[in-house]
DRENPA-441892 format. One record per residue: x, y, z of N, C-alpha, C in turn; residue in one letter; residue number from 0. Coordinates in steps of 0.001 Angstrom, whole numbers. Layout:
BEGIN
X	Y	Z	X	Y	Z	X	Y	Z	A	NUM
...
This chain:
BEGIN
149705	87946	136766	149114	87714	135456	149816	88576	134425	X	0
150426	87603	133470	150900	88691	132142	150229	88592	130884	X	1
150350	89770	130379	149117	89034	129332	150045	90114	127920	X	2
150498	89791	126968	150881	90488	125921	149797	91132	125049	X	3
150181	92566	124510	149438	92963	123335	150249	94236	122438	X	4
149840	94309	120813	150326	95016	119777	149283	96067	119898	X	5
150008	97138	119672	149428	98223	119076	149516	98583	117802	X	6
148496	98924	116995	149061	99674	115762	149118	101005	115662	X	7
150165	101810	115488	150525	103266	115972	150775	103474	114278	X	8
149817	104381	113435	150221	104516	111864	150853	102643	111285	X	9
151937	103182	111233	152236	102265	110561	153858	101303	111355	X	10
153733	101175	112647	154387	100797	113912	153443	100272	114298	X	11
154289	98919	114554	153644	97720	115883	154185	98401	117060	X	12
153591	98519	117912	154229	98802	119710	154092	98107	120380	X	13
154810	96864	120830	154506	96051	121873	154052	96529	123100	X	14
153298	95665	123970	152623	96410	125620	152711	94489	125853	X	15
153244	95161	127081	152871	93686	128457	152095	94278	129364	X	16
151009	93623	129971	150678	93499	130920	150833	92708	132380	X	17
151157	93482	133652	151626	92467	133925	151161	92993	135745	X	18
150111	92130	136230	149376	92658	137275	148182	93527	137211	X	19
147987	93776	135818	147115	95129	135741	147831	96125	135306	X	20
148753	96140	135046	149841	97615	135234	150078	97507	132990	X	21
150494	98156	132651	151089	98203	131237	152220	98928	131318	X	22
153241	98197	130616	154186	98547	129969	154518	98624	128537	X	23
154895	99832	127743	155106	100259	126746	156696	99772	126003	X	24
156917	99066	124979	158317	98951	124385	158759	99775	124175	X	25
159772	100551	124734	160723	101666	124159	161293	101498	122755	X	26
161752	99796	122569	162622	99646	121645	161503	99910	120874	X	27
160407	99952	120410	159890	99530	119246	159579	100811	119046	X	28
159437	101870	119849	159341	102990	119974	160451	103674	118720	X	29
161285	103648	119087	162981	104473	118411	162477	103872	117028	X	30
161677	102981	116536	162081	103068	114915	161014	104535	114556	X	31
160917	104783	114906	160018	106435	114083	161167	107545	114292	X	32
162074	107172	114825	162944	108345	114567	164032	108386	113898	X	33
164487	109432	113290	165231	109600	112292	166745	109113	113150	X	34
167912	108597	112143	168991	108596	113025	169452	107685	113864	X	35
170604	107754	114570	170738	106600	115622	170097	107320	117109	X	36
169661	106625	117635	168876	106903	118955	168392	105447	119840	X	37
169166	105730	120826	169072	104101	121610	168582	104837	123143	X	38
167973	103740	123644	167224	103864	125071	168419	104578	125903	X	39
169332	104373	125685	170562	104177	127059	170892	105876	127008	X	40
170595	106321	126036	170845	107931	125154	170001	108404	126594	X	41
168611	108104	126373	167744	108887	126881	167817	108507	128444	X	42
168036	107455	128937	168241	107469	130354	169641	108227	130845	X	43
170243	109038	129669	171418	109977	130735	171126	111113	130822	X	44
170320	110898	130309	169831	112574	130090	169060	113105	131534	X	45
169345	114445	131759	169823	114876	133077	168062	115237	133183	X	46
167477	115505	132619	165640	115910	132636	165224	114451	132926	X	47
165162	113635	131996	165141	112066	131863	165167	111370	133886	X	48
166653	111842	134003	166535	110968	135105	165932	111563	136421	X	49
165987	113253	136481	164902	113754	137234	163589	113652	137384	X	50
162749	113157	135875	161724	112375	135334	161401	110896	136291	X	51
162052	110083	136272	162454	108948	136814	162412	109112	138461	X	52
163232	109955	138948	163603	110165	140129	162026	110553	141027	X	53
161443	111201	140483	160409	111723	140984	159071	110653	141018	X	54
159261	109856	139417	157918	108948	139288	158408	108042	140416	X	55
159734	107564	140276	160080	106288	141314	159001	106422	142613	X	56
159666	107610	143083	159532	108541	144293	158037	108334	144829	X	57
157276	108564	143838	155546	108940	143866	155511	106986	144028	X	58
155613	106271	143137	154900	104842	142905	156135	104286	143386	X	59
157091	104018	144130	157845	102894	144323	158246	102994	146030	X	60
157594	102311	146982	157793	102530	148505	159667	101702	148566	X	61
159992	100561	147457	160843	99897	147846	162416	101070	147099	X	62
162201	101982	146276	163215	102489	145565	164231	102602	146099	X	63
165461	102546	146040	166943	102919	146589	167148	103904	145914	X	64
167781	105267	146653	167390	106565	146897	169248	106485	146877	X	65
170028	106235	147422	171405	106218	147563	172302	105440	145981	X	66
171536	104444	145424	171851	103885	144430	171542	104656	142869	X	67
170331	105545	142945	169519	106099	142176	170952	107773	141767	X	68
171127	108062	143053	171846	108996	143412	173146	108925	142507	X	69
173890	107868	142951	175058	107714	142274	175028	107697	140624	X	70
173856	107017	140393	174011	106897	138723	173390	108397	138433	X	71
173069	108985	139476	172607	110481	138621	173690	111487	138548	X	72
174567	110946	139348	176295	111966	139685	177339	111531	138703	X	73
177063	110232	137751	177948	109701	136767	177280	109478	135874	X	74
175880	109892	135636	175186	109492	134249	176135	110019	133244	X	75
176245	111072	132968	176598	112094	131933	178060	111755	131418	X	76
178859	111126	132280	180207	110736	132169	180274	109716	131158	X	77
181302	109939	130009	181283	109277	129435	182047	107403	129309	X	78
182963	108048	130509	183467	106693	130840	182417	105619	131534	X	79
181277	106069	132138	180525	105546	132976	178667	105041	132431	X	80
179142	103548	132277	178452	102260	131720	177893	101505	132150	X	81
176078	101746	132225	175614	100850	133077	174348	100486	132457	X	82
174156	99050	132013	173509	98150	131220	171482	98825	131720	X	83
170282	98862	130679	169401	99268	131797	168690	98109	133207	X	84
169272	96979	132768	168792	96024	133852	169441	95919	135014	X	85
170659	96379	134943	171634	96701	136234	171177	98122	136653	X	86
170816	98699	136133	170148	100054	136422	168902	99907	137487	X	87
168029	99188	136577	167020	98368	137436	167106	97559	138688	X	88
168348	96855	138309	168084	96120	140089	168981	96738	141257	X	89
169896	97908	140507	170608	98418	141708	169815	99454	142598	X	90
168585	99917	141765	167716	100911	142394	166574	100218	142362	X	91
166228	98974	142474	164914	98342	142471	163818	99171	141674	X	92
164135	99839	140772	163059	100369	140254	162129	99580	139541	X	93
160844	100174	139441	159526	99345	138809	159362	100552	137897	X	94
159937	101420	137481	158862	102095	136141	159575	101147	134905	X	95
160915	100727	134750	161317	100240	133509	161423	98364	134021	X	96
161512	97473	132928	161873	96025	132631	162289	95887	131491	X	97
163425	95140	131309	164663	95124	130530	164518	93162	130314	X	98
163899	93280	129033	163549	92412	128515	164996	91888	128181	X	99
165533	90193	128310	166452	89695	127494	166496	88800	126859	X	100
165632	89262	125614	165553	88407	124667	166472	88502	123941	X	101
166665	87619	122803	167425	87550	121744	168478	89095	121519	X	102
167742	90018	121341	168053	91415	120898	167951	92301	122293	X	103
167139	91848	123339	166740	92517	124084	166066	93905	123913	X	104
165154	94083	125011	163817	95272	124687	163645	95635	125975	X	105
163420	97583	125853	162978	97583	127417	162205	98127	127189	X	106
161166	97755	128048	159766	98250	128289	159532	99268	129291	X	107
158635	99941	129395	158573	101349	130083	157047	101154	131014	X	108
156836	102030	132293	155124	101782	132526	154792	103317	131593	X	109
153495	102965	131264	152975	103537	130675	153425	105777	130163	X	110
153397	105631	132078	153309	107075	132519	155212	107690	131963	X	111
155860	106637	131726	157301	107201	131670	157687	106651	129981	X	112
156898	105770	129318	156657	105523	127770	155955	107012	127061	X	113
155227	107532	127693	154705	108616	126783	155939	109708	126847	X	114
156404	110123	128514	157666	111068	128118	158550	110685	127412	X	115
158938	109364	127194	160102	108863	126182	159561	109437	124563	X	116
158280	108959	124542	157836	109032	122887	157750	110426	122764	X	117
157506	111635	123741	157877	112944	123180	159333	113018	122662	X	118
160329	112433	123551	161755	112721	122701	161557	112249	121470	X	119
161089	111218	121395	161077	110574	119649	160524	111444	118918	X	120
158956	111590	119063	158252	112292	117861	157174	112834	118777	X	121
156997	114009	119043	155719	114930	119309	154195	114543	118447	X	122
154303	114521	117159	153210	114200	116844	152763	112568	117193	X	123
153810	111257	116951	153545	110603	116915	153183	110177	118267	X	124
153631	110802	119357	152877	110315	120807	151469	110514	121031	X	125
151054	111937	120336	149556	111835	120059	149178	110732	119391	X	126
149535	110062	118639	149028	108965	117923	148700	107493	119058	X	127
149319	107585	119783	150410	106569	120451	148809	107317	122026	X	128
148663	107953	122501	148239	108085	123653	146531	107574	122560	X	129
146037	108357	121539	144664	108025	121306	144281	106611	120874	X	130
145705	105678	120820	145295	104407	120231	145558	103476	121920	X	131
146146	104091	122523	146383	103456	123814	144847	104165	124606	X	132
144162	105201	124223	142868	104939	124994	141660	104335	124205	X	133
142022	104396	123478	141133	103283	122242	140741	101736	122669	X	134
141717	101751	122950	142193	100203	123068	141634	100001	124918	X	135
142003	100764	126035	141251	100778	127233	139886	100698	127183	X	136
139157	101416	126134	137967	101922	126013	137084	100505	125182	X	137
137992	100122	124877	137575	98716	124506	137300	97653	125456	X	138
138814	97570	126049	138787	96640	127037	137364	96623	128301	X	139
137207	98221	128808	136310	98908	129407	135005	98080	128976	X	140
134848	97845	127767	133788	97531	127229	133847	96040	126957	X	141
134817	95399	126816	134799	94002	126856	134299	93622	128074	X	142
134805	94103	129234	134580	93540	130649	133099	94353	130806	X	143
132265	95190	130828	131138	95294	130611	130728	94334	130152	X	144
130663	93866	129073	129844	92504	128044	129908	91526	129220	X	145
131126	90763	129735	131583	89855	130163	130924	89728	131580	X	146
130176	90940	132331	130105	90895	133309	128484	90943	133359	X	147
128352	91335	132110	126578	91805	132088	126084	90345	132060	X	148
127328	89627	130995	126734	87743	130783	127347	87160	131517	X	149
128089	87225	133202	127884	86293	133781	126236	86765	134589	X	150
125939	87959	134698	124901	88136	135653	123763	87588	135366	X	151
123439	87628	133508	122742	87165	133314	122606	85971	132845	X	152
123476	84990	133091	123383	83668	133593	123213	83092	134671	X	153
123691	84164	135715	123145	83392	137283	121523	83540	136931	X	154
120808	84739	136405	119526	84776	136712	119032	84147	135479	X	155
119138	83323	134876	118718	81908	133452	118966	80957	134876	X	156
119317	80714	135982	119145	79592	136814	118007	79962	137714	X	157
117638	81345	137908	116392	81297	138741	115208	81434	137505	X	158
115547	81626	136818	114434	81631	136052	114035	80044	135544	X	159
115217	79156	135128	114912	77711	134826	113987	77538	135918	X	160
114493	77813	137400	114294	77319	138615	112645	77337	138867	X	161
112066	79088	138196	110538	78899	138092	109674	78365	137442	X	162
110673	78181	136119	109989	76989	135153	109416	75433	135786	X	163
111007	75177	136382	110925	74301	136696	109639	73655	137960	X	164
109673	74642	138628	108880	74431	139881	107320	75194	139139	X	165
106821	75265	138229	105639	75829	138158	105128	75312	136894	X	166
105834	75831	135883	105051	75478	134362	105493	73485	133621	X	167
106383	73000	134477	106487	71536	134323	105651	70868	135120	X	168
104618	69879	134473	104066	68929	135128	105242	67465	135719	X	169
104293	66654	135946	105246	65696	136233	105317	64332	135419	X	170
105701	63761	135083	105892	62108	133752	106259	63403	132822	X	171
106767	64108	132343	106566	64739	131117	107999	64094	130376	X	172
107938	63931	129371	109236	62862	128862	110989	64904	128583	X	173
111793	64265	128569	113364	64902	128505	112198	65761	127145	X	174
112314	65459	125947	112197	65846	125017	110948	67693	125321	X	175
109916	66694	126082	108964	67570	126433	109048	69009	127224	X	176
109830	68144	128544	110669	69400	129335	111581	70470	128714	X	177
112227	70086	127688	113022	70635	127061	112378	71912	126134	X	178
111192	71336	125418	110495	71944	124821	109738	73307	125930	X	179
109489	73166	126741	109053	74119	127585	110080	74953	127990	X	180
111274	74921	128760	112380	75338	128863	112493	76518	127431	X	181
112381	75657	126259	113132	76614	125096	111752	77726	124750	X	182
110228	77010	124822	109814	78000	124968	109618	79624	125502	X	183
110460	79369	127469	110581	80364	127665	111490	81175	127468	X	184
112345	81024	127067	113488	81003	126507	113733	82057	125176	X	185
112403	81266	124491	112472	81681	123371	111322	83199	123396	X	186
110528	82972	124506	109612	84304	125000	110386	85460	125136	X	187
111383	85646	126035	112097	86563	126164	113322	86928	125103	X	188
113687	85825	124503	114381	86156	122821	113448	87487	121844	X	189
112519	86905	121854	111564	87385	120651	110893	88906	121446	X	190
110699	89001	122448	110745	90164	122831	111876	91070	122970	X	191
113142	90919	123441	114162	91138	123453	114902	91754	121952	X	192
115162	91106	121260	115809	90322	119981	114915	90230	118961	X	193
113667	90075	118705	112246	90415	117832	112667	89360	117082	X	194
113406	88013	117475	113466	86694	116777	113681	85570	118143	X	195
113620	84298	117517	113945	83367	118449	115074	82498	118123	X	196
115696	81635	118712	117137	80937	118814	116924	80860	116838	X	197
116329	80165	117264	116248	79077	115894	116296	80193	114604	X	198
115454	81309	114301	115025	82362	113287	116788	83201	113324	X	199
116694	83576	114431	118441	83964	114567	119744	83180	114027	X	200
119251	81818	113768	120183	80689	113443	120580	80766	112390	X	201
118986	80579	111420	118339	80652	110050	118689	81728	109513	X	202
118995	82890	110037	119349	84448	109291	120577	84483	109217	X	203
121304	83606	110479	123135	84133	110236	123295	82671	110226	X	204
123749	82243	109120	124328	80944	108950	125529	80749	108896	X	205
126214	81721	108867	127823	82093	108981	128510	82476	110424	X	206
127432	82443	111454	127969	83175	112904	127513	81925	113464	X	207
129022	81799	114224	128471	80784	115686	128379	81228	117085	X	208
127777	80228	117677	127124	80792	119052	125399	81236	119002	X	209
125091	81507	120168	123636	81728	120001	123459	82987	119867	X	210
122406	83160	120227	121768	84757	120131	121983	86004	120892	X	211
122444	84860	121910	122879	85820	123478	124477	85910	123033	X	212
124983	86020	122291	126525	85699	121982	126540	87240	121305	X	213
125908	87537	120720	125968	88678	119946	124937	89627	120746	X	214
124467	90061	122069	123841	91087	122375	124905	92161	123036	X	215
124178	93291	122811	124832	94676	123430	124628	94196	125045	X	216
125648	95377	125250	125822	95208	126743	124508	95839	127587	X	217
123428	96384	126970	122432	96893	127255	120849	95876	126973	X	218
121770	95140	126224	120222	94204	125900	120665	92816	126550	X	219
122224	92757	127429	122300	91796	128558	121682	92118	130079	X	220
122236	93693	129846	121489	93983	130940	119929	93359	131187	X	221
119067	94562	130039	117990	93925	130108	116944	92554	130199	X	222
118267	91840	129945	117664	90590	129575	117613	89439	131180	X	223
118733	90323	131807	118886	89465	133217	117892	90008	133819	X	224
117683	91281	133643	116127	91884	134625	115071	90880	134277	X	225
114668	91027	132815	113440	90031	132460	113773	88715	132840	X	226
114314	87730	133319	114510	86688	133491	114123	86731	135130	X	227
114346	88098	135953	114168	87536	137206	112580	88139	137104	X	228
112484	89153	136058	110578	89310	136065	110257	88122	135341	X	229
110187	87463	134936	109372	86448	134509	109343	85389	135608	X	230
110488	84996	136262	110453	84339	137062	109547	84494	138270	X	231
109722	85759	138901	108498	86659	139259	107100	86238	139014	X	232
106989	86261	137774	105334	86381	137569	104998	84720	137087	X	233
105938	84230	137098	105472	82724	136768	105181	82187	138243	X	234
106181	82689	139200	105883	82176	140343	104278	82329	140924	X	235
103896	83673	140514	102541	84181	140851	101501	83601	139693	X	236
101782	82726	138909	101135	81579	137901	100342	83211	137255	X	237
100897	84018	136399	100407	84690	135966	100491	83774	134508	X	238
99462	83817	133729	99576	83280	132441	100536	83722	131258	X	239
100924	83226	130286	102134	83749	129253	101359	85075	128608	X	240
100157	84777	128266	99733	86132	127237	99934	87567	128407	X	241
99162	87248	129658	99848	88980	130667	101672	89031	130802	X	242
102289	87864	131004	103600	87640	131443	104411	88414	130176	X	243
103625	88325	128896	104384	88517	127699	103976	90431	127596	X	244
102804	90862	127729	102631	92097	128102	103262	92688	129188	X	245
103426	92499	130299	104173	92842	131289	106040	93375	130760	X	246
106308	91975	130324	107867	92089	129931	107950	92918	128663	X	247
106882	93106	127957	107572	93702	126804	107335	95317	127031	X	248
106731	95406	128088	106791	96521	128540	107985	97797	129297	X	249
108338	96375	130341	109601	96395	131147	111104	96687	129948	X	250
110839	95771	129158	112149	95949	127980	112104	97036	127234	X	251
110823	97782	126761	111217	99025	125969	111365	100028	126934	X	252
110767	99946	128027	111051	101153	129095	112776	101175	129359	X	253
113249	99935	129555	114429	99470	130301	115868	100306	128969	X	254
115554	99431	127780	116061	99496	126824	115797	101010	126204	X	255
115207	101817	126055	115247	103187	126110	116129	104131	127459	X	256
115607	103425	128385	116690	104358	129442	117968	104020	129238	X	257
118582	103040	129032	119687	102188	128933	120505	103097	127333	X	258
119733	103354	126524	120344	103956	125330	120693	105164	125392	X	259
119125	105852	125569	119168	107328	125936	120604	107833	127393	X	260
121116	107262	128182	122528	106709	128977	123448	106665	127892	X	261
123531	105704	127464	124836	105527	126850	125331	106692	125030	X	262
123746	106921	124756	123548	108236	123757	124328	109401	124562	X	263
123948	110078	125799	124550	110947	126534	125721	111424	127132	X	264
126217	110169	127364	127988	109604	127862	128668	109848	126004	X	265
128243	109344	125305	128452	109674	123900	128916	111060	124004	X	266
127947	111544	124348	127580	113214	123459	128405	113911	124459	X	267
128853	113801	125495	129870	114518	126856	131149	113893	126366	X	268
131514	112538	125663	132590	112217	125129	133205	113216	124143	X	269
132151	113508	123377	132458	113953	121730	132799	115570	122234	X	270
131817	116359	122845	132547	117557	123157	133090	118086	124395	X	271
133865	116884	125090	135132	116997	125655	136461	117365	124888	X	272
């Protein structure tokens, strides 16, 4: 799986590929913050540089060529001695660099050997460059939270239809009718949840699409898949809506307070780290 993305570093785009899970950093896009001529090929002769290299290979690469690696470290420095970085790459099978050939061509770095490059460039600007690259994880971190809280709580909107279905539907009841019951409960756990229902949520943002569940925190998905398998719960036990509705709104401020007071705390160990 590859998946491309920009960074904005000040006032620098930084390209990143993804590719397996892994990130790679553009070197090339890197060198425009520095003053001067300064090209990738500079910094791979450099005798720290390729001891740098030699060692990461070493740690993350079981396939590296150790005899090939060798030779270009006994003729780096020589000036007669010219070797492109993608031939670099496949004569030592290395995986920390990929030598993009595009148009202009670009080489990309993994992550861990992009930040030692961006100290040669600019010291300050790698600080820039590491807090927008955990910015951006810390996001992702949190995208896949969302993403995972709403598939869960869609498997449990099927056991919960499932108690509707088997308890609070009679039978002849026409599509229209069923439907109407469905959105009722639906709309029970909205309005406790959310302190509106589909429709009132609709009516307030007339400019946002998607439903209501489209826009919840990752804490009020949580909560919301719990209440779906408690309601389901207590419908099964034909508890009536007025206790069913006391019960859950109980469960949600208890739930939804622990759930904050959590993520308030992880906050506050963030901030004075």
């Amino acid at each position: 799986m590859t998946k491309n993305i920009i960074l904005q570093v000040q006032w620098m785009k930084i390209g990143i590929i993804e590719i397996n899970w892994t990130e790679y950093i553009c070197l090339t896009d890197m060198i425009k913050a520095k003053d001067g001529d300064f090209f990738v090929s500079d910094w791979l002769r450099n005798r720290n540089t390729i001891e740098f290299l030699w060692i990461w290979e070493e740690i993350n690469n079981t396939k590296f060529n150790y005899g090939e690696f060798a030779t270009i470290k006994s003729n780096a420095w020589l000036n007669s001695y010219k070797l492109s970085t993608k031939d670099r790459i496949e004569k030592t099978q290395a995986i920390g660099l990929i030598a993009k050939t595009w148009r202009y061509g670009w080489t990309y770095a993994h992550k861990d050997i992009a930040f030692e490059f961006w100290m040669r460039i600019s010291p300050r600007f790698k600080i820039y460059l590491i807090k927008e690259f955990q910015r951006l994880k810390e996001q992702e971190q949190k995208s896949l939270g969302w993403s995972v809280s709403r598939e869960i709580a869609k498997i449990n909107y099927r056991i919960h239809t499932d108690a509707i279905k088997n308890n609070l539907i009679p039978k002849q009841l026409s599509i229209s009718e069923i439907n109407r019951i469905y959105s009722s409960e639906a709309d029970l756990l909205n309005k406790i949840l959310f302190w509106e229902t589909a429709n009132e949520r609709k009516k307030n943002n007339l400019t946002k699409e998607g439903n209501i569940r489209d826009y919840a925190t990752i804490e009020q998905l949580i909560v919301l898949s719990n209440l779906e398998s408690i309601n389901a719960l207590l419908i099964n036990n034909w508890l009536s809506q007025y206790k069913r509705i006391q019960e859950l709104s109980k469960t949600a401020i208890f739930q939804m307070k622990s759930l904050i007071q959590k993520q308030n705390l992880e906050t506050s160990k963030k901030l004075s780290s």
